[in-house]
C-alpha positions in Angstrom: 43.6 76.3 188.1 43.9 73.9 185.5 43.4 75.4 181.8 43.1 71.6 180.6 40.1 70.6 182.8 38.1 73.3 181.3 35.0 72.8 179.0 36.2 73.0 175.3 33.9 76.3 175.2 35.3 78.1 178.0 39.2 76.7 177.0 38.3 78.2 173.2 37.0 81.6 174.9 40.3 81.7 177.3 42.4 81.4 174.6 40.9 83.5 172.3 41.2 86.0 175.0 44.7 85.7 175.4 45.0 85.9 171.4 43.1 89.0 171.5 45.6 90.3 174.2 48.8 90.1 173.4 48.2 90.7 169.5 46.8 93.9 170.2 49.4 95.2 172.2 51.4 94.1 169.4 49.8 95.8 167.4 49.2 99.3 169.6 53.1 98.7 169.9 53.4 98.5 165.9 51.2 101.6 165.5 53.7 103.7 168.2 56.4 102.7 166.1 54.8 103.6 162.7 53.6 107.0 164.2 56.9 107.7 165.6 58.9 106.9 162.0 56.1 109.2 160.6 57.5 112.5 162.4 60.9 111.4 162.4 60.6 110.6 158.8 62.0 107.1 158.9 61.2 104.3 157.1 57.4 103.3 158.1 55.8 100.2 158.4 53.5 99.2 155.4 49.7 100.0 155.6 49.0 96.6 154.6 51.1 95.1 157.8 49.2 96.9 160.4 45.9 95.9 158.5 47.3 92.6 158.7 48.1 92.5 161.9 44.3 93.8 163.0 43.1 91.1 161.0 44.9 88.7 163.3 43.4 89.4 166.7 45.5 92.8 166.9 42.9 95.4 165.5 41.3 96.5 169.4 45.1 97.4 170.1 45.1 99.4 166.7 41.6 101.0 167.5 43.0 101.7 170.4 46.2 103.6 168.7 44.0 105.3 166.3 42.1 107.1 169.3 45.4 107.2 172.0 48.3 108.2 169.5 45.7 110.2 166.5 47.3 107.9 164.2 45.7 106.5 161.3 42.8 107.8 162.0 42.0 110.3 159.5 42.5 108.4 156.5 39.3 107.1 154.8 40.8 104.3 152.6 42.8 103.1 155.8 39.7 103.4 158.2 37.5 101.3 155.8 40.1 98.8 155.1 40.6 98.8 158.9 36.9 98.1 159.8 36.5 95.6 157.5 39.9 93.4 158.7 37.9 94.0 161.7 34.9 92.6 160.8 36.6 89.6 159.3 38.0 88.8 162.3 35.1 88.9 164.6 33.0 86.4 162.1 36.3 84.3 162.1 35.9 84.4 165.5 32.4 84.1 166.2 33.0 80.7 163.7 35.2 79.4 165.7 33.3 79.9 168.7 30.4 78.1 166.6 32.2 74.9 166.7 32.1 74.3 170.9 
């Protein structure tokens, strides 16, 4: 198949896709490794770069963690930061969408 001969609209929602795929394993991946520092008392990785990280494409990975791992997903300032990077995202998304 050729990604190029694609609509603009389907190509957009393709690559989206793929966006939305490999920065949320990142991201899962980046939550394993924060959970693990966490009970071996290691340095952890900043709030703010897994919020980050959600923000771009990566947060179903890290919703994902939350629920697979139980990490991150007790505390209430995190969780509400968390659903709002999410939110952000999706009406970034949905914006771009907008435009095909």
């Amino acid at each position: 198949m050729n990604v190029l001969a694609l609509p603009s609209f389907q190509l957009a929602l393709l690559l989206l896709a793929a966006a939305y795929g490999v920065a949320s394993i990142a991201c899962f991946i980046a939550y394993a490794i924060d959970k693990s520092a966490a009970i071996g008392r290691r340095r952890r990785i900043p709030e703010r770069t897994l919020l980050l990280m959600g923000l771009a494409f990566g947060w179903p990975g890290g919703w994902l963690a939350q629920r697979w791992l139980r990490h991150k997903s007790i505390k209430t300032s995190f969780l509400v930061k968390f659903w709002l990077t999410a939110a952000l995202n999706l009406l970034a998304a949905g914006g771009l969408l907008a435009c095909f």
